[in-house]
Steps between C-alpha positions, in 0.01 A plus 500: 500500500252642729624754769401620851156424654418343181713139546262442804171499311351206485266584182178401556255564180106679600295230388129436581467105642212312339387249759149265388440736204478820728766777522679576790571916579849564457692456858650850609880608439664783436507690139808442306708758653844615243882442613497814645196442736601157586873632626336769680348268698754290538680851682182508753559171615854479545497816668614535886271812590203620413080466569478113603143532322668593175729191541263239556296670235775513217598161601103379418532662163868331407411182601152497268694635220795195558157247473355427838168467545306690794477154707901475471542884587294506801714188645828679406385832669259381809235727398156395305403469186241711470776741657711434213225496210438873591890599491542334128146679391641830696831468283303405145295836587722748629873375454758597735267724682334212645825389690558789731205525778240814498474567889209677565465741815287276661219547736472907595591555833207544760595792672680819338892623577284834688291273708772250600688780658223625676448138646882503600433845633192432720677232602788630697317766617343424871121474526475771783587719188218459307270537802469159577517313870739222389864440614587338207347357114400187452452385163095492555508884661750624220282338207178645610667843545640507221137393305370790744725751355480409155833415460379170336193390411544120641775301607564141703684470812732276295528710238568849702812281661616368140516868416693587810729247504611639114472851622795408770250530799450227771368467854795549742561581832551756688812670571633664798445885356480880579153582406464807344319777687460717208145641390591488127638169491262332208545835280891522529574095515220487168683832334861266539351229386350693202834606410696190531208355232590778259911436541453111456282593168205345690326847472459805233603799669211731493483879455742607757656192588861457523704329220804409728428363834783523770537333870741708728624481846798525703736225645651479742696669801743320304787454793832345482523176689546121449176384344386158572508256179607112282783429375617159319803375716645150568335275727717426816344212692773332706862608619690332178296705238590807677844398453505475125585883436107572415420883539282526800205727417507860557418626814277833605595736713380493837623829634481829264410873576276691214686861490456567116143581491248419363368494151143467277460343149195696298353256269221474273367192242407567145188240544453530078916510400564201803786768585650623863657830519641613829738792666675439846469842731543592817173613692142444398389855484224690312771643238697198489154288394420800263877447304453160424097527399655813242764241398189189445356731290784622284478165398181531273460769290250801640147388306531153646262497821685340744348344846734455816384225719587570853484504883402730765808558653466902563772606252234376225196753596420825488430665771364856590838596580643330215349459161765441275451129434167564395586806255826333356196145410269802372755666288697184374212287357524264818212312690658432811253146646537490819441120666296456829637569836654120603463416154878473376429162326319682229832657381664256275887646590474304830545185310802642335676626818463110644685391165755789581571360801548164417736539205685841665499490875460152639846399622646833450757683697576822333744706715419846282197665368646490133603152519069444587415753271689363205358164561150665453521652229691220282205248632237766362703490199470146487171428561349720229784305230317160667152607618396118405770318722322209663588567860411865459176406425433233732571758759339803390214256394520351865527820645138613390337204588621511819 
């Protein structure tokens, strides 16, 4: 009795046809393959997952080996004959090898990782920047500057947009907006940029360069009053649903006196670690700010360079009067980037502080600071155990688009 793959075969001898006294070349099918080859095979076919390619492949080979001829094959698996003469001779020549597909890298890309930053650079940068007498970049003025620089050596309208378009850039408009008065802003907003590159592992950090890259701000005056918000409740559309017993929704309050105080939640985003870390104080002073920076960087140990991204609110400077932010960044291993005046949407913590709100504030009516603070802190908690919760990031994702 004959076992396994082997009771399909319909044996078919290799014989050379002799037609009018000529000889006829030997039609193609598969080597004899052993028991061992043929149930192999057999596994390919049957199985649920898997390369498709290899599939169709494997089941090319099988049914040559059970007798088909290429005609009968090509019917059976919609493809060509010439398609599957080449898969049999593949098999005869290198065996199994020949089943699983050899993707190649295809074509080389046409511009370099370096230059398609510096595209996506020059082109959310304003043309008045560059020295140029142009509101805004068209794709004809932004291809010819960038040909004039020597970004790129040549590139098509069509194809400058292709690469925009993957590099998450489009032509938008514009947004109601503080511009930004300051005379650094294209060295500080580029020096932000440059570090959020090297904490997404988009950059090498050179000599110098920060390792860990952190956003910090404060948040609040956090006060303590009925916050507006959703809720699911029961719908109440005439007089007779109302009279069913349903729970009517909660209610703010409309009167309520703030007599506690206020309060300010220090917080700062490990860009690279997708981490929040955050202490609730009392005032926003110089020494305050200084306690939680020595506390951000008790967090790494002393070689790691460090960089702080952060505002200009005056408790972050040095002044003449008062240098000791700038000596504690000097004498700590901290770069302390500083973004543009009426630049806040550089720092990616605002994003985080709109998710914040959502999950820890919105419908709120906390009658004591602890009750608030508590609330915080168990949310930061939270959201570092589920950094990739779905809402979280639609907001946070929302939030910096916006």
């Amino acid at each position: 009795m004959v076992s396994g793959w082997c009771s399909r075969i319909l044996v078919v001898s290799r014989v050379c046809w002799i037609q009018g006294g000529g000889v006829v070349a030997e039609r193609v099918r598969v080597r004899e393959i052993s028991n061992d080859e043929g149930n192999r095979l057999l596994r390919i076919v049957r199985r649920s997952s898997g390369s498709v390619v290899t599939w169709r492949r494997a089941q090319m080979v099988l049914l040559s080996a059970q007798g088909m001829n290429v005609v009968q094959i090509a019917e059976v698996t919609f493809t060509s004959e010439d398609r599957v003469r080449a898969v049999i001779h593949n098999f005869n020549g290198d065996g199994f090898d020949s089943l699983y597909p050899r993707y190649a890298g295809g074509r080389p890309p046409t511009f370099t990782l370096p230059q398609r930053r510096q595209v996506k650079k020059v082109a959310l940068s304003r043309p008045q920047d560059h020295g140029l007498p142009f509101s805004t970049w068209s794709l004809t003025k932004l291809a010819e500057f960038l040909v004039a620089e020597g970004v790129v050596d040549d590139i098509s309208h069509e194809g400058l947009r292709v690469l925009l378009r993957e590099e998450g850039v489009s032509f938008q408009v514009i947004k109601t907006w503080k511009q930004s008065t300051d005379p650094d802003f294209e060295t500080k907003k580029n020096r932000v940029l440059e570090l959020c590159d090297i904490a997404d592992a988009k950059a090498e950090p050179g000599s110098g360069d920060p390792t860990v890259v952190l956003c910090m701000d404060e948040f609040g005056p956090l006060n303590l009053l009925p916050r507006p918000g959703r809720q699911w409740a029961a719908v109440a559309s005439n007089a007779s649903s109302r009279n069913d017993g349903c729970q009517r929704r909660r209610r703010r309050r409309a009167t309520y006196q703030r007599t506690l105080g206020v309060r300010y939640l220090f917080a700062a985003y490990d860009l690279g670690a997708d981490k929040l870390y955050g202490h609730i104080k009392t005032n926003k002073k110089r020494s305050t700010f200084l306690g939680f920076c020595r506390y951000l960087r008790s967090l790494y140990p002393p070689e790691v360079r460090i960089a702080i991204v952060l505002d200009n609110f005056s408790p972050h400077l040095s002044t003449t009067v008062d240098t000791r932010v700038g000596d504690w960044a000097t004498d700590n291993n901290v770069e302390l980037a500083y973004v543009p005046t009426n630049a806040s949407w550089l720092n990616r913590i605002e994003a985080q502080f709109q998710a914040l709100r959502y999950f820890t504030l919105d419908g709120t009516d906390h009658r004591s600071h602890e009750e608030q603070n508590s609330m915080i802190r168990r949310y930061i908690r939270w959201r570092n155990t589920n950094a990739g919760d779905k809402t979280l990031r639609e907001i946070t994702k929302r939030a910096n688009v916006a």
